[in-house]
N, C-alpha and C positions, 0 to 999 in steps of 0.2 A: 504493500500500500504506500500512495507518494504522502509522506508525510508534511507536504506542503498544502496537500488537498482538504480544504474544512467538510466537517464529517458534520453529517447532519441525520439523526435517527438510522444509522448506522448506514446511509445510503453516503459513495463516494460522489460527490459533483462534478468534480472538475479531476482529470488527469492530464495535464500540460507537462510541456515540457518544460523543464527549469533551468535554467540557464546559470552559469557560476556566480560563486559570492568572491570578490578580493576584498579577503581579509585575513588577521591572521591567525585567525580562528580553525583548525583543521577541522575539528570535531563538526562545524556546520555542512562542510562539502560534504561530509560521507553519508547526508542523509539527504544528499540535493540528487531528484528524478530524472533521467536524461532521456524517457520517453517520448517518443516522435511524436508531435503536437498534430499532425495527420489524423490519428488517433485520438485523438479529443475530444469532447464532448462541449460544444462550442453555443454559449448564450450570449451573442455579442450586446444584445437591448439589456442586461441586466446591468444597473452601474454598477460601479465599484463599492464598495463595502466592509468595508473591516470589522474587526471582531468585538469591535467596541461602538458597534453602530453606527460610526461617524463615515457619512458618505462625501468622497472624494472628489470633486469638483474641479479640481483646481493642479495646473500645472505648469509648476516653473523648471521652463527649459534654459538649460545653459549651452549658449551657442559658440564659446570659446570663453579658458580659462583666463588668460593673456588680458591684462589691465595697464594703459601707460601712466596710471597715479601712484603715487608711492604713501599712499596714507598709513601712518602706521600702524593703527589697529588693526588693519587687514593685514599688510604687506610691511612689516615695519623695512626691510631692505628696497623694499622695492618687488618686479617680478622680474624674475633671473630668468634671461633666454630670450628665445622667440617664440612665435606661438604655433603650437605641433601642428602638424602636418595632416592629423588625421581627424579633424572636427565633423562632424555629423553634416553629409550635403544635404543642400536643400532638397531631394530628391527622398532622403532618405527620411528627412522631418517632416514634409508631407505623408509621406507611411504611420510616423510616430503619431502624426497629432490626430489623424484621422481614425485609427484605431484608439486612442486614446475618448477622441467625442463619441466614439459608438459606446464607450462604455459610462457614458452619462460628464465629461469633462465639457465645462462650461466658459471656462476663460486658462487662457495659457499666458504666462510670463517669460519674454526673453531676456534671459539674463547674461552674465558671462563670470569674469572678470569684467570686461566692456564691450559690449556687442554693438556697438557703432564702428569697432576695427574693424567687425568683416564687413565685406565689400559688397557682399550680396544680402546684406542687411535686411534690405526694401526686399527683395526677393521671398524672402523668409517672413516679412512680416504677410506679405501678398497670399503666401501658400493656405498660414494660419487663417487670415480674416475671411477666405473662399472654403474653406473647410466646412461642412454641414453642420451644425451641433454647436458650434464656438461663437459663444456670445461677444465676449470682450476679450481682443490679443493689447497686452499691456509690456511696457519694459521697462528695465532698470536702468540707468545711466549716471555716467559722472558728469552729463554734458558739455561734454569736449568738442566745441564748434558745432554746440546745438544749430544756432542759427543755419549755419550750411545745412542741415540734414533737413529742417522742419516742414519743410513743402512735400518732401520725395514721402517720408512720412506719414503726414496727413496724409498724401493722394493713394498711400497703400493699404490705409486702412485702421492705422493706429490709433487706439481710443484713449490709452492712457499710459502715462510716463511716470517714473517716480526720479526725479533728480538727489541724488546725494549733495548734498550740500551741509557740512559739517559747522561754520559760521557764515555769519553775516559781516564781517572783519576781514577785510581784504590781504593785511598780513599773517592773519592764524590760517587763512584759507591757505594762503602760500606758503606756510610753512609745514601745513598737515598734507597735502596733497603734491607738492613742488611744484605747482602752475600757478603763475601770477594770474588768474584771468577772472575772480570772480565779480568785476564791473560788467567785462563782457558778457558771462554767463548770466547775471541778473537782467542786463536789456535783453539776450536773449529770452527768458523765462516772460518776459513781457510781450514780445513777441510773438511767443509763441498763444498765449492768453488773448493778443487781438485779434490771432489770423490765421488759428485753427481751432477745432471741435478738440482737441486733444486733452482731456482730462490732468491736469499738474498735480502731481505730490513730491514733498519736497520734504528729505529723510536724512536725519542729523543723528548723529551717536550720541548717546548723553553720559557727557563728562562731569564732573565731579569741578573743574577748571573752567567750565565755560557753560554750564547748565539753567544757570538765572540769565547771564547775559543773554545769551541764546534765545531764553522765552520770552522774555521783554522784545524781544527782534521779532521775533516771531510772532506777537501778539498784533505787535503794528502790522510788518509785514499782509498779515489774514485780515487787517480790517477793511479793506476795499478792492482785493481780490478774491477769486473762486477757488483758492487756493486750501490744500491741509498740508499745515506742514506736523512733520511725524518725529518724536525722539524714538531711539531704538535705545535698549539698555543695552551696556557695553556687556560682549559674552566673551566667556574668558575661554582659549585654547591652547595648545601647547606653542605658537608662536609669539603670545600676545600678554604672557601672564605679569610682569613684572607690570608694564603701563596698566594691565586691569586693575592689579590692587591699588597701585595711586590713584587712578580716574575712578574705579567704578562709581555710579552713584543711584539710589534705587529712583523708579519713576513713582514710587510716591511725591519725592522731591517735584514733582512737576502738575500730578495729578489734585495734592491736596490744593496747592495755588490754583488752581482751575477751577474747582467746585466751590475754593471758598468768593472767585471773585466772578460768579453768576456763569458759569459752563456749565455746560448739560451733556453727559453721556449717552450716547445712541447704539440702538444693536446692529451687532454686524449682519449684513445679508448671507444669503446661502454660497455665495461665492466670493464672498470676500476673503483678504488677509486677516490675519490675526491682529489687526489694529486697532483699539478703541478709539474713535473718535468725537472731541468733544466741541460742544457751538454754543455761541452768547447772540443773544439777540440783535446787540449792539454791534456784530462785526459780520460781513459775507462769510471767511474763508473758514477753518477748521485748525486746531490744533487734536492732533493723534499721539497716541501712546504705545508703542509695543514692548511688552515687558516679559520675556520668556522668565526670569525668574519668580515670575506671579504664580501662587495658588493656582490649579485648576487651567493652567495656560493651553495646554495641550489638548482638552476636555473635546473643542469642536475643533480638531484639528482636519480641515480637507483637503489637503496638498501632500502632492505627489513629486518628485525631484529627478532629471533624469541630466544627466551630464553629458557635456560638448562632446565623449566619445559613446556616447549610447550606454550608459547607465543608470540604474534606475538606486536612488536612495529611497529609500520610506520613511527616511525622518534624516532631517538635513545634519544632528549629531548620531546618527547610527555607526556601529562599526564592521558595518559590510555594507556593500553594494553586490547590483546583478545586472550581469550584461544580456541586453535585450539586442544588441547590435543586428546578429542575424539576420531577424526577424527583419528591420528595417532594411537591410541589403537585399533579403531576398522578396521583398513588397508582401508579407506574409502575416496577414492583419488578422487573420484568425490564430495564426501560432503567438500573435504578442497580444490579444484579447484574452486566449488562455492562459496563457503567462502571468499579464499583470493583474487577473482572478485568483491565482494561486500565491501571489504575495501575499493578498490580504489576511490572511490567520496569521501573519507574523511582522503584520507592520505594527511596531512598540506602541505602547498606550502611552509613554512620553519620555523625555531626552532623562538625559543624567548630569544637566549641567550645575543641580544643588550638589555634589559629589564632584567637580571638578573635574569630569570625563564629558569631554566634548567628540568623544568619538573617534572615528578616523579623520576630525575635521585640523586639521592643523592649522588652518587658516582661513578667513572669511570672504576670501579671493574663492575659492573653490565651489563649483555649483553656484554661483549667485548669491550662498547667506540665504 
């Protein structure tokens, strides 16, 4: 029996074929099924579903790891190299995403490291938004000569962007990221707010050094645009831990000032991120909160993570991954519907980041964060 297949009144559902874990875990491969997915038993209309009820919606695709910012919480060196050779074509991501919406995925995120590097960007965003099933294709960015991209963009079909932008201080921008450019990137974001449909979120890491400034920025900033701008709490990994302990700081620190000065809490929709977001009468835009160290954070988690080489995380601090790649090369949509059916019994009900184990994630370059 493939012990990846959930057992229900002793009837087996699904037998797929299961594709490898890298990790460095032996004991997991020796119970992974290498059954010809030919063979399956294929319900592509059922979504996805894990074992803890929470149905899966939501996928951020990483379309190269390769980032030219050097911020240090992610990359405190920088990223060493060039960018591999072997990133997932667009041929092969239309396989991904389209198997992915038959099994109930509603909005896909392109992520990277920075996925404004590749070249066939617009390509990729085109594939996503003509896809049957996919409501909203959104992306991550550092905004590197947004203004250049923001036409090709909109005309591809891009509904929403989330801009990193760590201050509002033109020297701590350039000293966290090594680009003097955050004048140009704010007339861009302005820009982009006149003269496209493109939904803005704009996502800061919340330091402990720069966390009140920040929100005062912020507060202004969201009074007379459609703007949310979002603090992330700082998550600690094996490349990042000494700057954790000095910066971390919790998003109560941000949350209590919100509620006590008239913000109002909203619930997430069924395919949104894990963001809270909060609004005052007095201002258009939004201020958000994502706090992976909160109670309960995990509870409606509906995202799924699949990497610039065709990997699939189940949880962005897991310590394996499973290569789905095949499946993509050979346009083989019912062997990666069975597939990502058979993850479900063992996608984790939440991370281990209260425990200092962030996974195989060593850096928040990798899959997007």
């Amino acid at each position: 029996m493939n012990p990846l297949a959930p057992i229900i009144g002793g009837a087996q559902l699904y037998s797929p074929a299961v594709p490898a874990v890298f990790d460095d875990d032996s004991s997991k491969l020796a119970v992974l099924s290498t059954q010809s997915s030919t063979q399956s038993f294929i319900k592509p209309a059922e979504p996805l579903t894990d074992s803890f009820s929470r149905q899966l919606t939501y996928l951020r695709l990483s379309i190269t790891d390769f980032c030219n910012f050097r911020c240090e919480y992610c990359l405190p060196n920088g990223y060493q190299g060039k960018p591999p050779q072997n990133e997932l074509s667009v041929t092969e991501i239309a396989t991904l995403v389209s198997g992915f919406a038959q099994v109930g995925t509603k909005k896909v995120r392109i992520t990277g490291g920075e996925p404004s590097i590749r070249r066939d960007v617009v390509d990729i965003i085109k594939v996503i938004k003509n896809t049957e099933g996919i409501e909203t294709v959104a992306m991550t960015s550092n905004g590197y000569k947004l203004g250049k991209h923001l036409a090709d963009w909109n005309s591809a079909g891009l509904n929403q962007i989330n801009i990193s932008m760590d201050s509002f201080d033109a020297g701590t921008f350039h000293k966290m990221t090594g680009f003097d450019m955050l004048p140009q990137l704010m007339t861009d974001m302005d820009k982009l707010l006149d003269t496209t449909d493109i939904e803005l979120k704009i996502n800061s890491i919340l330091m402990a050094e720069t966390a009140f400034e920040n929100l005062m920025n912020a507060i202004e900033y969201v009074k007379d645009r459609p703007v949310t701008y979002r603090f992330i709490e700082f998550m600690q990994t094996s490349d990042n831990s000494d700057l954790f302990f000095a910066q971390y700081a919790q998003s109560d620190l941000i949350t209590n000032y919100l509620i006590k000065h008239g913000w109002h809490a909203h619930d997430r929709g069924s395919a949104d991120g894990p963001a809270i977001e909060y609004s005052h009468p007095d201002y258009i835009g939004r201020i958000g909160m994502i706090a992976p160290y909160a109670t309960h954070f995990c509870d409606n988690c509906n995202r799924l993570r699949v990497s610039s080489q065709g990997k699939v995380h189940l949880c962005l601090f897991d310590d394996g991954n499973y290569d789905i790649r095949s499946y993509l090369q050979q346009n083989d949509i019912a062997g990666l519907i069975n597939t990502l059916h058979s993850f479900m019994p063992i996608k984790p009900e939440h991370h281990h980041l209260h425990e200092s184990n962030s996974g195989m994630m060593n850096n928040l370059s990798m899959i997007g964060g």
